[in-house]
ZAMARGU-4260 file (C-alpha; in steps of 0.2 Angstrom, whole numbers, plus 5000, padded with zeros to 4 digits):
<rodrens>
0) 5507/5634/5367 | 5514/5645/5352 | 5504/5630/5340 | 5489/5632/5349 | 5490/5650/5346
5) 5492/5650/5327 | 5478/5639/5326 | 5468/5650/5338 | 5466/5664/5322 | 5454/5647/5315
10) 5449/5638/5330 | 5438/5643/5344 | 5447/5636/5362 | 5433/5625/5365 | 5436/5619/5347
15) 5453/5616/5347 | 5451/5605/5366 | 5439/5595/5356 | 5452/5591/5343 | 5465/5586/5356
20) 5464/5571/5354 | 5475/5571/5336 | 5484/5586/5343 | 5501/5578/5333 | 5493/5586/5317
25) 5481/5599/5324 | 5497/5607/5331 | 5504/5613/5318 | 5508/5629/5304 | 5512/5629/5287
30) 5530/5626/5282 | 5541/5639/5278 | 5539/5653/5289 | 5553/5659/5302 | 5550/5646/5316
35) 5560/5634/5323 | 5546/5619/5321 | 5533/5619/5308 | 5522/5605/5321 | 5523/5599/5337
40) 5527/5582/5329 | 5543/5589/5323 | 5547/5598/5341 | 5546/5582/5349 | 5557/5572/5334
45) 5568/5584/5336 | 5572/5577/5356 | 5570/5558/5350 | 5582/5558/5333 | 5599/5560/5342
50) 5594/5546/5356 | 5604/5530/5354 | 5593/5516/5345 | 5593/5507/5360 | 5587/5522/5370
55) 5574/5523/5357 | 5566/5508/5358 | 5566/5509/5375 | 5553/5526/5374 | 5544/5517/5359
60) 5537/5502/5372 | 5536/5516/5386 | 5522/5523/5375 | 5510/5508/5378 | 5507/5514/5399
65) 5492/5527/5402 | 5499/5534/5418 | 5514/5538/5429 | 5524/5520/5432 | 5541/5516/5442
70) 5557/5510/5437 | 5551/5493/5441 | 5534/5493/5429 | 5548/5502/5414 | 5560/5488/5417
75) 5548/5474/5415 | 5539/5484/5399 | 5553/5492/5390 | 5571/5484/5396 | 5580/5475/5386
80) 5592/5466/5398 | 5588/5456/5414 | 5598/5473/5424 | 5587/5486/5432 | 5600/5499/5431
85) 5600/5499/5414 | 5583/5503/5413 | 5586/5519/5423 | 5603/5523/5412 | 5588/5523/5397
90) 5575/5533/5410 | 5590/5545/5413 | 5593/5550/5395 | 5575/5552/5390 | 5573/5562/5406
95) 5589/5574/5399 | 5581/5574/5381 | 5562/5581/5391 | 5554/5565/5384 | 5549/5556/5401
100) 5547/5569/5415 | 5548/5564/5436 | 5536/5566/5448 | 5531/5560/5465 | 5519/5544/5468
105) 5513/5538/5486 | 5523/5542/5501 | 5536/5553/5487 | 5540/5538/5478 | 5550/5543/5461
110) 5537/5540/5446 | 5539/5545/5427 | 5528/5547/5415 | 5524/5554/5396 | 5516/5568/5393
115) 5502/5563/5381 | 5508/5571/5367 | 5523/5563/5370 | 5517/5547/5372 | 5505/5549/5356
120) 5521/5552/5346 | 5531/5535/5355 | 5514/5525/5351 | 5515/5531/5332 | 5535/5527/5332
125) 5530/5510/5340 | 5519/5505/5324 | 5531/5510/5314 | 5547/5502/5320 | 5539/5487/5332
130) 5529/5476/5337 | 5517/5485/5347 | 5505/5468/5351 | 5521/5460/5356 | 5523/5478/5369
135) 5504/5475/5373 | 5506/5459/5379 | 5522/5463/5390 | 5511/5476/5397 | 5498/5466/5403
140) 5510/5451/5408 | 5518/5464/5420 | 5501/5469/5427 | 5498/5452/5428 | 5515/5451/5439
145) 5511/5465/5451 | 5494/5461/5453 | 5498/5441/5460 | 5513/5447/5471 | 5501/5462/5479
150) 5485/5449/5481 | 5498/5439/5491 | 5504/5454/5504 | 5486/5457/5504 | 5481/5439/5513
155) 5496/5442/5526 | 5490/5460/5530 | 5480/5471/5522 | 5487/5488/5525 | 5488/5507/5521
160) 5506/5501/5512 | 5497/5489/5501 | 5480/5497/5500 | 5493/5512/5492 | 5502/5500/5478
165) 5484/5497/5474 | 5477/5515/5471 | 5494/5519/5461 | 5492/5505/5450 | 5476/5505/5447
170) 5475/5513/5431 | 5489/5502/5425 | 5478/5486/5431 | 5462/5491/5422 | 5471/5499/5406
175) 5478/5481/5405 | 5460/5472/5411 | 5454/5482/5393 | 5467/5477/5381 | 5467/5455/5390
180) 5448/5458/5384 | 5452/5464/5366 | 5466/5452/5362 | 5464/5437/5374 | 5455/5420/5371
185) 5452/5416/5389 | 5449/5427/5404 | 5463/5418/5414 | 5475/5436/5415 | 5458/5446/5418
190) 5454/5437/5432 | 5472/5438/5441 | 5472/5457/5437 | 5454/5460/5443 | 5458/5452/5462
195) 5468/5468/5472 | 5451/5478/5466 | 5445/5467/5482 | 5450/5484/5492 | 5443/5502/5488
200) 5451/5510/5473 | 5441/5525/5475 | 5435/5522/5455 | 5420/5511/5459 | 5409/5512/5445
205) 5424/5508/5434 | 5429/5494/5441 | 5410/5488/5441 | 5410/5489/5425 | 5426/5481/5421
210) 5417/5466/5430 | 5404/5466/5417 | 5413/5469/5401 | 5423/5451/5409 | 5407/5444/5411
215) 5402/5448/5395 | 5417/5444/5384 | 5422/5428/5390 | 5411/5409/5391 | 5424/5399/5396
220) 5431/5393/5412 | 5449/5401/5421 | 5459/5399/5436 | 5454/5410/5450 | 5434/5411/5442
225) 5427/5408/5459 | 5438/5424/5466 | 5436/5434/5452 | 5417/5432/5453 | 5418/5435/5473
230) 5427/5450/5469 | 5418/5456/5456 | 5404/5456/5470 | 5410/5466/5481 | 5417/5478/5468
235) 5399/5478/5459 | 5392/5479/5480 | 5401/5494/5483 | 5396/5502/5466 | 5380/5503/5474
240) 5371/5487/5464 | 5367/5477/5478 | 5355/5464/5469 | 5369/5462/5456 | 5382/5459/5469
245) 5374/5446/5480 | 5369/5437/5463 | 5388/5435/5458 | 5393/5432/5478 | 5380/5417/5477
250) 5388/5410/5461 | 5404/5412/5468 | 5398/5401/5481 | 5392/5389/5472 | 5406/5388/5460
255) 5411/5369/5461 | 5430/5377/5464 | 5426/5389/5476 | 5441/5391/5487 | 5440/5399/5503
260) 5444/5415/5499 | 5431/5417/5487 | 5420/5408/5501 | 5424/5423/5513 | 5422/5437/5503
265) 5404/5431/5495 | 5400/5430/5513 | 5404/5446/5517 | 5393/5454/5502 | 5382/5444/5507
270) 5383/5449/5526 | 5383/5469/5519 | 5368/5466/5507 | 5358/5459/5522 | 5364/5472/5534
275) 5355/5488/5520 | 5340/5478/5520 | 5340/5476/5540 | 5340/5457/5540 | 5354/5460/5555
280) 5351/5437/5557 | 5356/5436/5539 | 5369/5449/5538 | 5379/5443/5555 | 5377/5424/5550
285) 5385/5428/5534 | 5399/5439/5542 | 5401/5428/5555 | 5405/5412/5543 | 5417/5425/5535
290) 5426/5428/5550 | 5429/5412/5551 | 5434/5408/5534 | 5448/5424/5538 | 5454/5415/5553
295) 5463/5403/5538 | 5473/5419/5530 | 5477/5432/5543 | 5472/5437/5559 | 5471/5457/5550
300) 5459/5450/5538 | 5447/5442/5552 | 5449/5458/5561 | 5442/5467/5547 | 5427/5454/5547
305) 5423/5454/5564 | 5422/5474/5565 | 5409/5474/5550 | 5400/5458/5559 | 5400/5470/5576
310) 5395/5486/5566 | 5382/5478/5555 | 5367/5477/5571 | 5352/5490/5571 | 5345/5486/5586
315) 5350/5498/5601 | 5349/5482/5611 | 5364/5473/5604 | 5375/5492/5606 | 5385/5486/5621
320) 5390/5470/5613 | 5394/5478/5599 | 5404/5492/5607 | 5416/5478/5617 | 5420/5469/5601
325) 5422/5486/5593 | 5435/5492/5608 | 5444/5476/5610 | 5446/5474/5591 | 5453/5494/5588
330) 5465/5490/5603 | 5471/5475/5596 | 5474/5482/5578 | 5483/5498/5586 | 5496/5485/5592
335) 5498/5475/5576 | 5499/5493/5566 | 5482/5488/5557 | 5476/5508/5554 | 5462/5502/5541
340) 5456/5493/5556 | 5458/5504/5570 | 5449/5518/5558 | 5434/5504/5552 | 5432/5501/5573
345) 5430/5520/5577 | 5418/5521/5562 | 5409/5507/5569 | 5410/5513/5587 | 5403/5531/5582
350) 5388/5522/5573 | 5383/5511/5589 | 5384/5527/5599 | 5375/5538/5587 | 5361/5524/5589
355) 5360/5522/5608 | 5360/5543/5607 | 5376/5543/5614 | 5381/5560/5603 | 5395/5568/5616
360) 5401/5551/5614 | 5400/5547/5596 | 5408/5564/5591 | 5423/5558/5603 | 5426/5543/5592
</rodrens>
């Protein structure tokens, strides 16, 4: 703040946020004077210059992550031994030295992070000392890791828990996603990484255009294509390009590898697609064949599809069908602890009774 200041005698506010971004030589004074620190450079050398070399190259690979991350994500990075706990022995003295601060993720999980000054000075110590590319690619390796363990817990039950792990990696998955499409020759670890974006992330158009820098960048076949495309689908669906998405759905389908995973969620686009365009024979057709394509993965996951394939009708007609398979699909969540469902029910339920005029009714759901 005091480096902001002095510079404020030169620099308008406004000016001196745009120049942020090199904020390692913006802040800073002429040498000389009665101060402690001449930059803020020097302010933060001084905490990193009495660490242990070890210690030290354990904050330069820390440098690489954009966002708060877990012991588990700085082990897998940074450590240096197959031991966890000496990863948090490292974490513990840079949180002594005020290099890495704590803070609280999902459910008051411990996180830590850089400040970005911080960080900018560990990334410039990282080219300097290291092999920042050989950091990179641990990164994205790790990203790679989390993202095939949490697309497997996802098939068994797709839950608050996991749809949680998602939202608080997900800047992790699609810094990793950017730097697999600067360095890599095959979209292979961009395809693994894209698949837990299946569920809301609550950065749509991000992840929509994610899916077309992948589309873009790479000409050559992968493992997991099929899904990845499917996914990309339903990311690109819910980004509000419909057209888009049932083109890549219908790819996905016709992909000479499709499994049926990427079978079920290319239906559901589909399915969702038809239903905006109120083609309700279309849209529950395609939801149905989802459903039971689901039935082979998890009985959650089947739930999911058979709420949107009773949610999806128009016609007031259908309403009390639609509202028994609504009720009996809620109450059968609410005893498997499926929340996501039980919420996508009611949602469902208040729609079908907003439609018949049922309002007292619909505000009760």
């Amino acid at each position: 703040i005091e480096l902001a200041a002095a510079r404020s005698r030169v620099l308008a506010p406004p000016n001196l946020v745009e120049m942020l971004d090199h904020q390692l030589d913006l802040l800073a004074r002429p040498a000389g004077g009665p101060h402690r620190y001449d930059s803020l450079r020097s302010a933060i050398r001084a905490s990193y210059d009495p660490l242990a070399e070890e210690t030290k190259r354990f904050f330069r690979a820390l440098s690489v992550m954009p966002a708060p991350f877990d012991l588990s994500l700085a082990h897998a990075v940074a450590g240096e031994t197959p031991l966890e706990i000496d990863s948090l022995d490292r974490l513990s003295s840079l949180i002594d030295s005020s290099l890495v601060s704590v803070t609280q993720g999902p459910e008051g999980a411990t996180r830590y992070r850089l400040l970005d000054s911080i960080r900018a000075f560990g990334h410039e110590m990282l080219v300097d000392c290291d092999d920042p590319d050989g950091i990179d690619d641990r990164y994205v390796d790790a990203c790679v890791a989390f993202a095939d363990e949490i697309v497997t817990e996802a098939l068994q039950a797709f839950t608050p828990g996991v749809l949680g792990r998602i939202r608080d990696r997900f800047v992790h998955l699609a810094a990793a996603i950017t730097r697999s499409l600067e360095t890599d020759d095959s979209p292979a670890r961009a395809y693994r990484m894209f698949l837990p974006f299946y569920g809301p992330t609550g950065a749509r158009t991000e992840v929509a255009e994610l899916a077309r820098r992948i589309r873009e960048r790479w000409d050559v076949s992968a493992p997991l294509e099929a899904e990845a495309w499917a996914v990309m689908g339903m990311s690109t669906f819910l980004a509000g390009h419909s057209e888009e998405a049932v083109g890549l759905s219908r790819e996905a389908l016709a992909h000479p590898e499709a499994t049926a995973l990427a079978k079920m969620i290319s239906h559901r686009v589909i399915g969702f697609a038809a239903a905006q365009e109120h083609d309700t024979e279309s849209a529950r057709q395609n939801l149905q064949a989802a459903v039971e394509l689901a039935r082979g993965f998890s009985e959650s996951f089947a739930r999911e599809l058979l709420i949107s394939w009773a949610a999806v009708s128009v016609d007031p007609a259908d309403a009390p069908d639609s509202l028994r398979v609504l009720d009996e699909s809620a109450a059968e969540a609410a005893r498997n602890d499926e929340a996501v469902n039980v919420l996508w029910a009611a949602v469902g339920s208040a729609f079908k009774h907003v439609l018949i005029g049922d309002l007292d009714a619909a505000r009760r759901t």
